[in-house]
C-alpha positions as CSV (number, residue, x, y, z in Angstrom):
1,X,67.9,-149.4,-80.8
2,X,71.4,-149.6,-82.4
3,X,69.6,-150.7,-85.2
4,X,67.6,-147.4,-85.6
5,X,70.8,-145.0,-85.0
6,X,70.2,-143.9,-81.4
7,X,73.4,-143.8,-80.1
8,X,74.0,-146.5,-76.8
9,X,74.6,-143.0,-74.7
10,X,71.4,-142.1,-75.6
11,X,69.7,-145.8,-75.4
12,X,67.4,-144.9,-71.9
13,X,64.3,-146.4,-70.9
14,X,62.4,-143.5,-72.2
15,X,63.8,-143.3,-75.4
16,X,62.5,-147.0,-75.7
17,X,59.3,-146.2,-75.0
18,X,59.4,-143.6,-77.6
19,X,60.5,-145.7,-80.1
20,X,58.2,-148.2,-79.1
21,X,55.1,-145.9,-79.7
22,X,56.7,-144.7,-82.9
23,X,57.0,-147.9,-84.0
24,X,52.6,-148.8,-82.8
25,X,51.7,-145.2,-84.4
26,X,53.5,-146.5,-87.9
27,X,51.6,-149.7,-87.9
28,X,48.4,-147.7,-87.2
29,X,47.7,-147.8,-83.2
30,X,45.7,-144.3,-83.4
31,X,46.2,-143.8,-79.5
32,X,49.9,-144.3,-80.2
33,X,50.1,-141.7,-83.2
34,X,48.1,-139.1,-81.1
35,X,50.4,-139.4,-78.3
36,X,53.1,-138.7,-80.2
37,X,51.0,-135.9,-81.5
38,X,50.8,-134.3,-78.4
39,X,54.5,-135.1,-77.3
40,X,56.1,-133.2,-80.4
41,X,53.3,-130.3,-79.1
42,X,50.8,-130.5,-81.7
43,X,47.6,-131.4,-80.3
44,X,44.6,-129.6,-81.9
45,X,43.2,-129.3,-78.4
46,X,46.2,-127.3,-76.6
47,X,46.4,-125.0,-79.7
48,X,42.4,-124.0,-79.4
49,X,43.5,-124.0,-75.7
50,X,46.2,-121.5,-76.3
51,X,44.4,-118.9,-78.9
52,X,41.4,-119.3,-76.2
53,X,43.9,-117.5,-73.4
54,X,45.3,-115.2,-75.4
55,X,41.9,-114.0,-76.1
56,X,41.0,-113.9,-72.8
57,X,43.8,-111.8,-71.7
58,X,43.4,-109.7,-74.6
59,X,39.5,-109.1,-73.5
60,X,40.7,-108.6,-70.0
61,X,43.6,-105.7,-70.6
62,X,40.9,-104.2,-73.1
63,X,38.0,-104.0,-70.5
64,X,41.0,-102.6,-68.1
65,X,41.9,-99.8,-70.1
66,X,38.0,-99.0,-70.7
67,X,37.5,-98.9,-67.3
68,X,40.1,-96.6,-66.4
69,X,39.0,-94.6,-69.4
70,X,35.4,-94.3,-67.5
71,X,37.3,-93.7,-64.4
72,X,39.1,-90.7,-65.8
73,X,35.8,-89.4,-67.5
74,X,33.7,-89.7,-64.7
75,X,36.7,-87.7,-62.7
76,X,36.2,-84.8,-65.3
77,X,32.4,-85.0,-64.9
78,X,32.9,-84.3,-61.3
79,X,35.2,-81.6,-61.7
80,X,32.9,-79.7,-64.3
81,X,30.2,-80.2,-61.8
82,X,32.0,-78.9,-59.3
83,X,33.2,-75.5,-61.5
84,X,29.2,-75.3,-62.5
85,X,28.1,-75.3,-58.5
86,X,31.5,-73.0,-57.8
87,X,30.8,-70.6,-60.2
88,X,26.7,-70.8,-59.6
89,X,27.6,-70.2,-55.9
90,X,29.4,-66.9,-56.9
91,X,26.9,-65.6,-58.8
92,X,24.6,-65.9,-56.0
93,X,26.5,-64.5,-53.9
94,X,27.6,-61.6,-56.4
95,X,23.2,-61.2,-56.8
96,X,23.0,-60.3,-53.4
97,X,25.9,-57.9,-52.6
98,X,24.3,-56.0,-55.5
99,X,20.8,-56.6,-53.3
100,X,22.3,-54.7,-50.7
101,X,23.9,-51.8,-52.4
C-alpha cells in the first residue's frame, strides 16, 4: 500500500480491501466497480430510493393539511347549520307568541 501513498497509520485491513476492489473495478470486475459505486453513495437505486420517500412524505403532509382543511369546513358547516335551526327555532317561536296575542 506504501506504494500507492496510503500512509502505514492508515494501512488497515479495510483499507486493503478497498484498494483491492479499486484495483478489480480498474481491470473491469463490473461487481467490483458497482461496489465501489454504492460505497462512495452513488448507486442509481438508493437515489430513485430517496426521491421515492421524499415524495411520499410530501404526499402524506399534503393529504394532512387537506384533511384538516375538511375538518375545519365541515366544523363551519355545522355551525351554519346550527345558526339556520337556532334562528328557524326562534321564528317559530316568535309565529306563535303573535298566535296568541
Amino acid at each position: 500500500m506504501k506504494m500507492l501513498g496510503i500512509d502505514e497509520e492508515d494501512a488497515t485491513y479495510q483499507m486493503g480491501i478497498l484498494v483491492a476492489m479499486l484495483q478489480e473495478a480498474l481491470g473491469g470486475n463490473v461487481k467490483a466497480a458497482a461496489f465501489m459505486r454504492e460505497l462512495i453513495g452513488e448507486d442509481p437505486k438508493q437515489e430513485l430510493a430517496r426521491k421515492e420517500l421524499k415524495l411520499r412524505q410530501d404526499e402524506f403532509k399534503h393529504k394532512q393539511a387537506m384533511d384538516e382543511k375538511l375538518a375545519a369546513n365541515e366544523d363551519a358547516a355545522g355551525s351554519l347549520a346550527d345558526a339556520i335551526v337556532e334562528a328557524y327555532e326562534k321564528r317559530m317561536e316568535g309565529d306563535g307568541e303573535d298566535d296568541e296575542q
